[in-house]
N, C-alpha and C positions, 0 to 999 in steps of 0.2 A: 419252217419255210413259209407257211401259212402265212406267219404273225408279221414276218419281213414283209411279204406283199400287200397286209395290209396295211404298214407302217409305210410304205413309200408310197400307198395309194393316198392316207393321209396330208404326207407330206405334198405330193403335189395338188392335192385339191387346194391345201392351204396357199399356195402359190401359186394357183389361180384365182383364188380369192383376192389376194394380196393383189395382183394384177389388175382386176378388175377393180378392188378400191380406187387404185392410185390412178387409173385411168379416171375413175369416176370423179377426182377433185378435180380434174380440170371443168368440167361440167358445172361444178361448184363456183369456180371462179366468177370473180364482179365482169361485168362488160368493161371493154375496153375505154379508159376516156382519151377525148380528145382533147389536145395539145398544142398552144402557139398560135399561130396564124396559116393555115393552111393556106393557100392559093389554088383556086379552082384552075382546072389548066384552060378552061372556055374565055376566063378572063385574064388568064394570062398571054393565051395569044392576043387580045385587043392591043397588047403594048406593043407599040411598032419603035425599033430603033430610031435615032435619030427625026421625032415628031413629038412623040408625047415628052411630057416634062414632070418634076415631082409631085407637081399640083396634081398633075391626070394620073401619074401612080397611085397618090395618093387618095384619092376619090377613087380608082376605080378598084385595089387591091387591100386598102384600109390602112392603118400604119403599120412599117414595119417592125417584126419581132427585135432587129437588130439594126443598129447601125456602125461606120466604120467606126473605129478608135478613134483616129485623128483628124478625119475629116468625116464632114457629109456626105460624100459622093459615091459610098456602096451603103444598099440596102439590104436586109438580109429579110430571106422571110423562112421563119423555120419552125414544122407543123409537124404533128405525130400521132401516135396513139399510145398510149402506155396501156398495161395491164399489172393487178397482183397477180400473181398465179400464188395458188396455195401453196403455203413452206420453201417460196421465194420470193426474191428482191423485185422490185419493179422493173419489168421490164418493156423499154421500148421497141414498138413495132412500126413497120413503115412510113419511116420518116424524111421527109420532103424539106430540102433548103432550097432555097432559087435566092440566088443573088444578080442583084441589079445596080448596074453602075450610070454613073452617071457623069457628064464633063462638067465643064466649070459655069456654065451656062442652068446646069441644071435639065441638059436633056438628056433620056437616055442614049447612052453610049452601047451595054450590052448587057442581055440577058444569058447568065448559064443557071442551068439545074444541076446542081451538086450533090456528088453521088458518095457513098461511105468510102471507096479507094481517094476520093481527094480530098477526107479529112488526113490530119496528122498525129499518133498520137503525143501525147501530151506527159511526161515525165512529172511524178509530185514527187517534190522537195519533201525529204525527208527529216529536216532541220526543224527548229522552233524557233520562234523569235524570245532572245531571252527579255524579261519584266522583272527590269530594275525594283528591289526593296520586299522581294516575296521573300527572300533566301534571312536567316536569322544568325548571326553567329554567337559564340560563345557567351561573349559576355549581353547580350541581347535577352536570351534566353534565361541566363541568370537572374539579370538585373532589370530584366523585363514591364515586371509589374512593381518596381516602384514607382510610388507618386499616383500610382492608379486606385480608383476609388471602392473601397469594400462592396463584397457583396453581406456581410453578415448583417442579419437580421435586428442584433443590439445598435449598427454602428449607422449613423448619420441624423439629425434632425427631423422632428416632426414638421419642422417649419418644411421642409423642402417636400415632405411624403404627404399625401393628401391621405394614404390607407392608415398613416400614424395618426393623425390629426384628433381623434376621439378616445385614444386610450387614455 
């Protein structure tokens, strides 16, 4: 009965050990870096719709991280932090996109701050794109290395070996 209570006392000390390690790699972990192009939100209110234009975007927010696909007229600016955390993948923390539109003029039109429910996500194609001339077939692999040049040590000219050249 003894030996039982001291075996479970074991066992949980070990598992508060355990505990307190894996608490303590976060501790361990690098600081967070930062990411993108943040936007100060002090300078982001100076952008008044319909006055300023890309120029004053541009000078006063720096360039953007992104811009549209197809056109000019949305800017994207999108800043973060990332972290390793120990015996994990990097992860990102609080992350800021503010997208800015603009009309055909070049002034802004609108600013929204975009939040993680109005991303989408994004399905990977689990295809490959096939690459004609890797694949070998039969008679390839047979008749492969004819016409190809020796590797043996008796076979080719001194003239073409500069290591032959003095035997």
């Amino acid at each position: 009965m003894a030996e039982e209570y001291r075996a479970k006392r074991r066992l949980g000390a070990l598992v508060l050990l355990a505990t307190l390690a894996l608490g303590a790699c976060e501790k361990l972990a690098p600081p967070p870096v930062p990411r993108g192009n943040r936007v100060d939100a002090e300078k982001l209110s100076q952008v008044t719709k319909g006055v300023q234009t890309r120029g004053d975007v541009l000078a006063l927010l720096g360039p953007p991280t992104a811009r549209g696909t197809f056109d000019e007229e949305n800017w994207y600016y999108i800043g973060g932090n990332t972290q390793l955390m120990p015996g994990r993948y990097l992860e990102l923390r609080d992350r800021v996109v503010v997208a800015i539109s603009f009309d055909r003029r070049g002034v802004v039109q609108d600013i929204r701050q975009l939040k993680p429910e109005d991303g989408r996500d994004v399905g990977m194609a689990s295809r490959e794109t096939p690459t004609p001339g890797t694949e070998r077939n039969i008679l390839q692999a047979l008749f492969g290395n004819i016409g190809r040049p020796s590797l043996d040590s008796t076979a080719g000219s001194t003239l073409n070996n500069p290591a032959r050249m003095n035997r």
